[in-house]
C-alpha positions in Angstrom: 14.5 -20.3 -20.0 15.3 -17.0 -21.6 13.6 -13.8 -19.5 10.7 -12.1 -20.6 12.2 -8.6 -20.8 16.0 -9.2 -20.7 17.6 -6.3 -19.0 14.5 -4.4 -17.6 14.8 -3.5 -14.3 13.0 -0.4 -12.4 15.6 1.8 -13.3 14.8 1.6 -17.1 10.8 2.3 -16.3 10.4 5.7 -14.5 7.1 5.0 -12.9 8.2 1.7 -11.7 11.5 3.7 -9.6 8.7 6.2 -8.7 6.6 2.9 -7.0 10.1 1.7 -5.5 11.0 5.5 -4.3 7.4 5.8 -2.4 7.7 2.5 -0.9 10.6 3.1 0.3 9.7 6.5 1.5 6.6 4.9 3.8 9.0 2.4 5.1 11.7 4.7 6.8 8.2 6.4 8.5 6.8 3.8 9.6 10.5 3.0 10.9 10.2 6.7 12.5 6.6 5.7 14.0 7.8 2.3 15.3 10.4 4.0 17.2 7.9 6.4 18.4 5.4 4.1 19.5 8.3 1.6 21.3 9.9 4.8 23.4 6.5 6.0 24.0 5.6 2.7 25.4 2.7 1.2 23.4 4.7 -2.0 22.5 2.0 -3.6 20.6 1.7 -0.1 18.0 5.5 -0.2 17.4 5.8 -3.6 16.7 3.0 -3.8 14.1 5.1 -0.6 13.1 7.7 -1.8 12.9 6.8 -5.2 10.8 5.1 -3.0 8.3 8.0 -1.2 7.8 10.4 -4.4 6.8 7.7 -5.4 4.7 7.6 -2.3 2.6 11.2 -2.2 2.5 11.3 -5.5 1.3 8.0 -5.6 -1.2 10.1 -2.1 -2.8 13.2 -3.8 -3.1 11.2 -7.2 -5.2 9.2 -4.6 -6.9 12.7 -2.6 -7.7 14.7 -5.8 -9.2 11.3 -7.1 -10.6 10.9 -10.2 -8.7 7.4 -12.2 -8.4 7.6 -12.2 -4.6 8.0 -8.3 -4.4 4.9 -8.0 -6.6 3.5 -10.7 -3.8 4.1 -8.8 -0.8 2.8 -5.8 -2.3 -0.2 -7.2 -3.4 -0.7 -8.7 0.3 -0.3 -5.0 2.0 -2.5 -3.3 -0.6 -5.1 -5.2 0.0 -5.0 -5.1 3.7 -4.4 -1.3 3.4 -7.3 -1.2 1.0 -9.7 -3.0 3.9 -8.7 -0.5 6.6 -9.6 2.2 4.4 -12.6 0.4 3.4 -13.9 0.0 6.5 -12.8 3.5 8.1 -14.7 5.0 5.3 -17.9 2.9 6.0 -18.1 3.9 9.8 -17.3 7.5 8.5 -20.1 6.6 6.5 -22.6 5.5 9.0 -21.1 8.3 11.4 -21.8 11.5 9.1 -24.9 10.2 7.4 -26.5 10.1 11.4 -25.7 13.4 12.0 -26.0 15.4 8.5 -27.8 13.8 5.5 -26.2 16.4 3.2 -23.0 15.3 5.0 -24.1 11.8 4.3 -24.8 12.4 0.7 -21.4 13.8 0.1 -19.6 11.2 1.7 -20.9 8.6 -0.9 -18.1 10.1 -2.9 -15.6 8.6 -0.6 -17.0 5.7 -0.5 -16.8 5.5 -4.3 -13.0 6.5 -4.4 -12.4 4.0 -1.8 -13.7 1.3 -3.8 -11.9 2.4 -6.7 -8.6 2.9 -5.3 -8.5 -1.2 -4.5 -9.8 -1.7 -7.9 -6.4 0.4 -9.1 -3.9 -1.1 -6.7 -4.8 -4.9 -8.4 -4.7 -3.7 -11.6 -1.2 -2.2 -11.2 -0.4 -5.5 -9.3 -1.4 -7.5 -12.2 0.6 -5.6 -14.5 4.0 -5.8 -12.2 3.2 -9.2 -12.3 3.5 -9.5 -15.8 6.5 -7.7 -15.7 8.4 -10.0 -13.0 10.3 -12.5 -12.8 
């Protein structure tokens, strides 16, 4: 079965490298952190840490050679980065809008932008997907 896009990798799309680079980037400091947390003692922080980490590393390195389970993995820790900042931003929400209505108002903003910024992480995994292999 002949490739889709014979010869692409992310070397040949600058944005794509750009993804891989970042990725890569949040790995070696959540490496940093997991050392952090496991000297400092709290196990359970540094291990999470630490599993993040390897899957960063290895969702950049799919995303980088433009494999289907690289575009998996980082469709899997978008979206459970997207929840976290989902839910922070609702109890921020709740939080600011008890103490401050203006406060309140203005943080409806954020919780617009966080909605969006899911909304933008699967569209950008739908179009890696394409892309993969």
């Amino acid at each position: 079965m002949p490739e889709a896009y014979p010869g692409r990798t992310a070397r040949n799309l600058p944005g794509l490298l750009a993804l891989c680079l970042f990725l890569g980037l949040l790995s070696v400091l959540l490496l940093g952190a997991a050392a952090w947390f496991l000297f400092s003692g709290a196990g359970l922080e540094g291990g999470l840490s630490l599993a993040l980490a390897v899957l960063l590393a290895a969702a950049a390195f799919g995303i980088y050679r433009l494999k289907r389970w690289g575009v998996i993995l980082f469709g899997i820790l978008s979206a459970l980065g997207s929840a976290n900042h989902l839910a922070q931003t609702f109890f921020r929400y709740s939080y600011l809008s008890a103490q401050d209505p203006a406060g309140g108002a203005a943080a409806l903003l954020s919780i617009l932008i966080a909605i969006l910024i899911p909304i933008g992480l699967i569209y950008l995994a739908l179009l890696l997907w394409k892309q993969s292999r």
